[in-house]
N, C-alpha and C positions, 0 to 999 in steps of 0.2 A: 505069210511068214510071221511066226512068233519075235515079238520086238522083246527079246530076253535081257539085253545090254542098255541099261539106263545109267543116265551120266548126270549127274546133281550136282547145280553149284551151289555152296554153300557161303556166307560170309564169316564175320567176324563175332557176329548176331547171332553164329550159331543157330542149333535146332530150332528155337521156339522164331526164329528172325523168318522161318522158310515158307515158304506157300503149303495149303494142307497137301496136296498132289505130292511135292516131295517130300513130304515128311510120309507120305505114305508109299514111295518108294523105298525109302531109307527102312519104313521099319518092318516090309515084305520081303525083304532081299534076303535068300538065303547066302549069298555071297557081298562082301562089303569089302570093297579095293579104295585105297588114298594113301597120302600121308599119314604122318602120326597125330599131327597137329589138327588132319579134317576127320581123325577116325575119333581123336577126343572130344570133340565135338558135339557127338551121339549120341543115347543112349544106348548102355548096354543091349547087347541081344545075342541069340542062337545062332548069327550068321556070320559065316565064316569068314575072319577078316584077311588078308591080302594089303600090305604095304608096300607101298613101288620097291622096284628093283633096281640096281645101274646093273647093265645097261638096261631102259626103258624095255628093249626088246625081249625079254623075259619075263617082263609082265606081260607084256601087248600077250605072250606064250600061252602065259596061264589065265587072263582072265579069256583067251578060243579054246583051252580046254576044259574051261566047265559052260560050254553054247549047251542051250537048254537048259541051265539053273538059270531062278532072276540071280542078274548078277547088277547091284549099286556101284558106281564109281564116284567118289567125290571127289569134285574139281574145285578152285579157288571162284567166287563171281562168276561172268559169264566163259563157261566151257570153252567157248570157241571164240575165243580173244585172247590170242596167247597164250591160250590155257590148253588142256590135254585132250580136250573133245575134240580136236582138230588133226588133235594124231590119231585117235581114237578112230574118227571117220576117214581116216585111209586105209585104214586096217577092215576093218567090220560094213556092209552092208546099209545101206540106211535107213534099209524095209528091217534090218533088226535092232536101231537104235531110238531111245527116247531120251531127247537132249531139254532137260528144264534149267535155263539161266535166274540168276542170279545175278543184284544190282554188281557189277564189278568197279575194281581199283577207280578205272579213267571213270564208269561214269560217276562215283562216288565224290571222286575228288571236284568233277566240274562239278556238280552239286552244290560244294562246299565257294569253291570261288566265283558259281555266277556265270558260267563260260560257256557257251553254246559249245556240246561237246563235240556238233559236224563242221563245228572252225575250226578245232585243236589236232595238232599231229599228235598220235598215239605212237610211243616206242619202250619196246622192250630190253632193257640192258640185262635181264637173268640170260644169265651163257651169251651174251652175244659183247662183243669188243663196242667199248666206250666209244671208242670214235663214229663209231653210226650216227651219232647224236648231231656231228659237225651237217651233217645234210641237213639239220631240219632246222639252222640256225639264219634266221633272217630277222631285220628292226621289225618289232611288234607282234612278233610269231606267238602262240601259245604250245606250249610242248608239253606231254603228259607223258611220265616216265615210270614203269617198274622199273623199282629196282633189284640190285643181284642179293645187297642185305645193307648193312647199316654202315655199313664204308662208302656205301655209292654214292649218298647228296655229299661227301665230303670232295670223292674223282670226281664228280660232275662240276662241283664248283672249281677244285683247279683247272680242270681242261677250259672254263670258259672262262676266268680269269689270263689265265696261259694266250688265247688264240684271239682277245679284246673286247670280249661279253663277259667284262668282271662287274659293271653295272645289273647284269640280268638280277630279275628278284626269283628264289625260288623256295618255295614254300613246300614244305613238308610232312606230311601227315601220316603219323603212324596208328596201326590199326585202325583205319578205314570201318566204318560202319558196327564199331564193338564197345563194350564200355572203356576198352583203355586207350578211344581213340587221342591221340593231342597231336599238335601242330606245332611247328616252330618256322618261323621266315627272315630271311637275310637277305639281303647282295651274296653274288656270290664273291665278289670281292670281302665280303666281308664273314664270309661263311667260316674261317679258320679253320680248325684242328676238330671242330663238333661233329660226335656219333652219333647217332640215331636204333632206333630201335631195328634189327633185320628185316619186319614188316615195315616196307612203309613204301610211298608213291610221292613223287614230287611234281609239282605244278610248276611251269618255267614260263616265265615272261621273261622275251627276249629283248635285249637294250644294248648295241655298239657301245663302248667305250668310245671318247671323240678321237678322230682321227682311223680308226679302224674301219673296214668296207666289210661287205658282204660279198656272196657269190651267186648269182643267179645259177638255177639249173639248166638253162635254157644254153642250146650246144655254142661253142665259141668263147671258150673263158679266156681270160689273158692268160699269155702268153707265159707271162712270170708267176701265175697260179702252181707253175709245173716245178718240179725240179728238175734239169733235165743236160745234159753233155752236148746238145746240138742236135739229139736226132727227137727234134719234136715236130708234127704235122703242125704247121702254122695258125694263128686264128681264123683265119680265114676259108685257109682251105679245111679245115677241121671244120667248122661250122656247115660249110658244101656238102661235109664227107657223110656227116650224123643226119644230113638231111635225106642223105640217100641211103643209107642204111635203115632210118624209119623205124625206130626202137617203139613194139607195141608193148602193153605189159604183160609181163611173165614170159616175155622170150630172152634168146639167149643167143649172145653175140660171141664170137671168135674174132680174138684181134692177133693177126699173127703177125709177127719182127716187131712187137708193139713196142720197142725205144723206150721210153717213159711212161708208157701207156696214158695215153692222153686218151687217146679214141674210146678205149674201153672203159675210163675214168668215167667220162661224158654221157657215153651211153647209161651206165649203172644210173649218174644221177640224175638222167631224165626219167630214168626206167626201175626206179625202187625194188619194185617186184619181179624185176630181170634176171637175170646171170650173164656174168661172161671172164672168159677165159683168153690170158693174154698169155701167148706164144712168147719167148726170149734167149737168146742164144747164150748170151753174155751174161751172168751173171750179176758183172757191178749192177748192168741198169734193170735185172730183174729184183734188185737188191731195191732202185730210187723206184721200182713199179709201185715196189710193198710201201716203201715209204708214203707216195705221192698219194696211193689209194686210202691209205691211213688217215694223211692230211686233208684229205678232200670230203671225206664224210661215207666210203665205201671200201670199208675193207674186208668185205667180202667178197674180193675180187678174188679169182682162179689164179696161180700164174706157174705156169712150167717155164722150166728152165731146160732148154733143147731145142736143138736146130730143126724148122719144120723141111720136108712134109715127116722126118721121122717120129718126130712131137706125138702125131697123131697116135703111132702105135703104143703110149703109153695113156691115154684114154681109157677108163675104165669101159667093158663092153654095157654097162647099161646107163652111161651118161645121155643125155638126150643130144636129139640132132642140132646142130645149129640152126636160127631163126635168119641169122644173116654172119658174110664173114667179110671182115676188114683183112687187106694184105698191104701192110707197111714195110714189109722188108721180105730180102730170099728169093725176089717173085722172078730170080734170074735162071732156078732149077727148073729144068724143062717138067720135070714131074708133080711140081708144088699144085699149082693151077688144077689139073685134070683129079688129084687126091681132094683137093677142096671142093670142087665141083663136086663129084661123086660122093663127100661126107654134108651137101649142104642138103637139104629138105626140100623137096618141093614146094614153089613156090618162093622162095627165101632169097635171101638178097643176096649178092656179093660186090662188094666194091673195092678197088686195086688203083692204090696211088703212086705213079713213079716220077722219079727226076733224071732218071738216066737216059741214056739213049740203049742202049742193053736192053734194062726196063722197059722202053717204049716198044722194042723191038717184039720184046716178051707179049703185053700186052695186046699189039696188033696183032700177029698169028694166031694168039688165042679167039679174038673177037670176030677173024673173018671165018673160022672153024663154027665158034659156039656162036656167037651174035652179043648186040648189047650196047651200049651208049659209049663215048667215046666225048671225053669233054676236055678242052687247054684253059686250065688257071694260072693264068698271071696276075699276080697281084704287087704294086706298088705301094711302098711306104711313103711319107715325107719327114725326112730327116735332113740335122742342119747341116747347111755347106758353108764355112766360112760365117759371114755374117746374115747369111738367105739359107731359106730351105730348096732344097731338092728334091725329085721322087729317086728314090734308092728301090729299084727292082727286087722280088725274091726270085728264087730258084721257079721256074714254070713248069706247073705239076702238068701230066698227063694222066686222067683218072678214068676208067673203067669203070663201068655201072650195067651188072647182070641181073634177071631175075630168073631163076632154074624154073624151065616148064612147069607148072602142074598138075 
């Protein structure tokens, strides 16, 4: 098969910056697709230019109707680091693409500070909600950020002033690898009202403010992490629950009656490259889900609002299957259970926590039918009585732990 679809990363460096290979893509192509900013770039030529389109999927259109011209794409740095070679390779073949990278943003910037780039977390803020950025906040982290344009290190530095990382340093570099590159670095406490150029990448060294904590991603956060009316699965047994559910990456979880969605909160941040979809009847608390997921560093969480198993029927038909499904709430409809079961994947988990007797009723009948683990968590606090402490009991879970044949 003819590799007609070559995708060139380009920097700031422009033409004469590129390897001879891409420059001799670039000037063989009778088709030439990018921005406006990577078509200037160039020199002129005979080849037909092509400027993205919104939506994306009207390009993706035209540069499959002209398969069998060369057809050049230029991309920002490396293609396939948040860059368009990556949407590019779900569309197109691989036996018909020729993908030649270019230094990018993150590696440019570690460059400049010295920073083993396989230490640093890489995050994208172009189109994607600022709050992402709270997952990858930990004392001494390196964070390496696009940004969405020149307002970003300004939102970057209040949201981490705002949440107790107004210590962090974060440096700033605009055009990356060009002659108009420059820098500028602060606290972000001390970042104020300053704009930046719309190119540009920020370097983050992370630093608590004193008195401020971190959050581990690891399952079982406090309890007061959440915001939540009462109906939160407890640390404990939440910690039990994510163990059994076994978040690999790039699966995807169903948390149904998720309350505050803790479960699915947990999951996301053990599982970055996850998904998951919280179930919720009630609107206020599908209202502190969006919140809590926003606060927590993933709000890219799902969240319907509707009573399951009906939930289901408003799934679009090409979501993918669930990897594993949590049941916090509802699991008293005789039909919830048997609709779960049948929408989970082979192979795939499910796990069902009740405190009722209703609930426990639910789950045995299910389990002598289908099979599966059967486990009592009781868990004791100690809290004070008088002038001594006591153990103050919680509610004793009964939890449910399946794995669908397959």
């Amino acid at each position: 098969m003819t590799r007609w679809l070559s995708v060139v990363g380009i920097g700031e460096d422009g033409f004469a910056g590129l390897a001879p290979a891409a420059r001799t893509l670039i000037e063989t192509a009778q088709v030439l697709v990018g921005g406006a900013r990577h078509l200037a770039l160039v020199p002129e030529s005979d080849a037909e230019c092509l400027a993205w389109r919104q939506p994306l999927a009207d390009s993706i259109a035209a540069i499959a109707a002209r398969r069998g011209s060369r057809v050049t794409v230029l991309a920002s740095g490396d293609p396939l680091w948040y860059g368009v070679g990556a949407t590019l390779a779900r569309h197109f073949r691989r036996e018909e693409m020729t993908i030649v990278p270019h230094p990018g943003a993150f590696s440019l910037a570690a460059a400049r500070q010295g920073w083993a780039l396989a230490e640093c977390a890489t995050v994208s803020l172009h189109g994607r909600p600022l709050d992402g950025l709270r997952l990858h906040l930990a004392p001494g982290a390196r964070v390496l950020l696009l940004s969405e344009d020149g307002t970003t290190p300004r939102a970057v530095a209040r949201l981490l002033a705002a949440c107790g990382w107004g210590p962090s340093r974060m440096t700033v570099f605009e055009h990356l690898g060009g002659p108009r590159e420059a820098v500028v670095s602060f606290t972000a406490q001390d970042w104020n009202e300053r704009d930046t150029s719309d190119l540009n990448t920020i370097a983050l060294e992370c630093e608590t403010a004193p008195g401020a904590g971190a959050l581990s991603r690891l399952a079982g956060l406090p309890d007061e992490a959440f915001e939540h009316d009462g109906q939160l699965t407890k640390r404990e047994v939440r910690a039990a629950t994510l163990a059994l559910l076994a978040p690999l990456p790039g699966e995807t979880l169903w948390d149904i009656g998720a309350g505050c969605g803790s479960i699915a909160i947990e999951w996301l941040r053990a599982n970055p490259s996850g998904a998951a979809l919280a179930v919720e009847r009630d609107p206020g608390r599908a209202a502190m889900i969006a919140r809590n997921a926003a606060m927590l560093g993933v709000p890219g969480l799902r969240i319907i609002i509707a009573a399951a198993p009906r939930a289901l029927s408003e799934l679009s038909p090409d979501m993918p299957r669930p990897d594993a499904i949590f049941v916090g709430g509802g699991i008293g409809d005789p039909e919830l259970l048997p609709a779960l079961w049948a929408a989970l994947r082979p192979g795939g988990r499910l796990v069902a926590n009740v405190v009722s007797i209703a609930g426990e009723r639910a789950v045995l009948d299910w389990q002598a039918s289908y099979g599966g683990e059967l486990t009592r968590i009781a868990v004791s606090r100690a809290a004070k009585l008088g002038d001594h402490q006591a153990w103050r009991p919680l509610l004793s879970v009964t939890q449910l732990a399946a794995t669908k044949p397959g």
